[in-house]
C-alpha positions, -999 to 999 in steps of 0.1 A, spaced: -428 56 -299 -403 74 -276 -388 107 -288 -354 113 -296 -337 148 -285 -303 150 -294 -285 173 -272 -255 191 -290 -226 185 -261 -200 205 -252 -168 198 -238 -138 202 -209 -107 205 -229 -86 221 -201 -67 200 -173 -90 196 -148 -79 173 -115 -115 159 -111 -109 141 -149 -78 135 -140 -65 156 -168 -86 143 -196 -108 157 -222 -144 152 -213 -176 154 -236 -208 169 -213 -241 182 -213 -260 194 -185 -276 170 -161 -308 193 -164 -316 189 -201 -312 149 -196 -334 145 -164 -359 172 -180 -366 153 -213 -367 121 -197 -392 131 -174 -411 146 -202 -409 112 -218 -381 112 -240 -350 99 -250 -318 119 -246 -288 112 -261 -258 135 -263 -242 145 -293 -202 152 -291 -187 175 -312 -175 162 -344 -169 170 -375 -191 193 -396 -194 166 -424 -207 142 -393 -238 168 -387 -261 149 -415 -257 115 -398 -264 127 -366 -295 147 -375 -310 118 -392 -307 98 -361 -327 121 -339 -361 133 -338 -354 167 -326 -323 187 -317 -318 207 -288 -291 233 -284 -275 243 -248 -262 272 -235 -219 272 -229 -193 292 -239 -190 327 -262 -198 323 -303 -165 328 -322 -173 364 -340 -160 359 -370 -186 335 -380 -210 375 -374 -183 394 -395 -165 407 -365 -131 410 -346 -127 394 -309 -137 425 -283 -117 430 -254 -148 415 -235 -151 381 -257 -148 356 -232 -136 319 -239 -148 305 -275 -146 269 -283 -145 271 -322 -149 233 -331 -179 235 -311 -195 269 -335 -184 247 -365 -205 216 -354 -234 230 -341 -238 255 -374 -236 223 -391 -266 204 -370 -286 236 -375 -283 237 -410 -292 200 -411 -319 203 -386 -333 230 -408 -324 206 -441 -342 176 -427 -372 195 -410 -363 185 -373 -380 209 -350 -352 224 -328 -353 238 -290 -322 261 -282 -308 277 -247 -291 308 -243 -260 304 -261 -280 278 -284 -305 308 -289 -280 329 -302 -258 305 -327 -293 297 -346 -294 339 -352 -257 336 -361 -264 305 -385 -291 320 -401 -277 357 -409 -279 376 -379 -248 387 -356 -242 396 -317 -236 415 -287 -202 407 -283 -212 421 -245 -241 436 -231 -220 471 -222 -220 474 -260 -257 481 -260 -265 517 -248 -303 503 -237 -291 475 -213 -306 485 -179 -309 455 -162 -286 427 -146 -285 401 -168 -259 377 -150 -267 364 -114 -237 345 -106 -241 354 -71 -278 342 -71 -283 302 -71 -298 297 -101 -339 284 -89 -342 320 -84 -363 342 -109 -346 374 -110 -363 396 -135 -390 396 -160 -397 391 -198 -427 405 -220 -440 379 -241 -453 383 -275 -497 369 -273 -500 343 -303 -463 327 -301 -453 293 -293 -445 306 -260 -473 325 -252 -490 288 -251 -469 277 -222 -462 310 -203 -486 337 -211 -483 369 -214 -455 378 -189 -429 355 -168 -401 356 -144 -368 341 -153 -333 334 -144 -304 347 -164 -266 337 -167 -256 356 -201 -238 388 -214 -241 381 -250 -272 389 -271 -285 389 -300 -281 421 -320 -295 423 -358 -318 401 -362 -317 374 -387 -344 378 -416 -360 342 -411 -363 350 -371 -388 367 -350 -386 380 -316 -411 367 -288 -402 375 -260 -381 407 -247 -365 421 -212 -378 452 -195 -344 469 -215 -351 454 -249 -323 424 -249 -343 393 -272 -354 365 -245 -368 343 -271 -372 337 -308 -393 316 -331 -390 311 -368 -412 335 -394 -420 299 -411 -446 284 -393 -437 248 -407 -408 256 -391 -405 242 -358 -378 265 -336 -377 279 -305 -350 294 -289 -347 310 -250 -323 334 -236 -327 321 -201 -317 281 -186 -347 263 -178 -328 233 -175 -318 248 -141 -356 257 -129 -374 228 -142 -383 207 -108 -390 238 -86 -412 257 -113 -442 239 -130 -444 264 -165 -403 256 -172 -412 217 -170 -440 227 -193 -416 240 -216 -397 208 -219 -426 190 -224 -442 210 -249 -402 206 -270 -404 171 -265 -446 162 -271 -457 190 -294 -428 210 -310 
């Protein structure tokens, strides 16, 4: 039987001349080309209503989260900082809600960057609202200037986690992010980290659990590098 990843969409709600003006409901062509490759079946989820989440859950075999725009900081107990860049907050709402049912109906979840960082928001923890908020941040995190196939520094990872299986011990990987995860939620463990200490991925303490999440976007590597496929294929086969 095929697997079914549900990809939590996002969406273009500003006049754009391309869509002629309209509102348009996306995900990245990389997730989609990278789980079918892997063998499964993608379908998109647009953002709905929370009460919607349950329906969608039970629809899908497992739920992966992409990466997108800043987490609305009030759902972390804190006022907008001057660096807070654009928030979509229907889109926080829904995907708490497909994490919590994800979690509910014991679908494994995969999660990217910004996905990464909603699951430690869902499940107690809060945020770097920006990186210049944490004293230790040494390295560039954001290589807008650098296409995106390019490595551009490395991550430490954690010998007996879920990613240790696909990457070993140490990796290269891109990185388009200047939030982070800050406090930790309880139910979450760190697995991989930067050479400056910023989280680069996180499983679950539960090991009936199934959750991964990644600070960098493998979606954008996944046909030049071999181990980022593997990744997808691991979420879709084995997670």
């Amino acid at each position: 039987m095929t697997t079914t990843i549900g990809i939590a969409g996002n969406q273009i709600i500003q006049s754009a001349d391309i869509f002629n003006g309209n509102y348009v409901s996306y995900t990245p062509q990389g997730f989609v080309t990278a789980i079918q490759k892997a063998g499964g079946l993608p379908l998109v989820l647009p953002i709905s209503a929370e009460e919607s989440a349950a329906a969608y859950i039970s629809k899908i075999d497992k739920l992966l989260l992409a990466g997108g725009q800043d987490i609305s900081p009030d759902l972390f107990g804190e006022e907008p900082h001057p660096k807070l860049e654009e928030t979509n907050r229907n889109r926080d709402l829904f995907e708490l809600a497909l994490i919590k049912e994800a979690l509910k109906q014991h679908k494994p979840i995969f999660a990217v960057c910004r996905g990464m960082q909603l699951i430690n928001v869902a499940l107690g923890g809060t945020l770097y609202q920006d990186l210049s908020l944490n004293s230790e941040w040494k390295i560039k995190h954001g290589q807008q200037l650098t296409q995106p196939q390019f490595a551009t520094h490395g991550i430490e990872i954690e010998q007996g986690s879920t990613l240790y299986q696909v990457f070993g011990g140490s990796y290269r990987v891109n990185s388009y992010h200047h939030q982070a995860i800050n406090v930790l939620a309880p139910s979450l463990k760190i697995t991989a980290k930067s050479s400056d200490g910023i989280a680069e991925a996180i499983e679950s303490t539960d090991a009936n659990q199934k959750l991964l999440g990644v600070q960098w976007h493998p979606e954008l590597r996944f046909d030049i590098d071999t181990k980022e496929f593997a990744l997808f294929d691991y979420f879709v086969n084995q997670l």
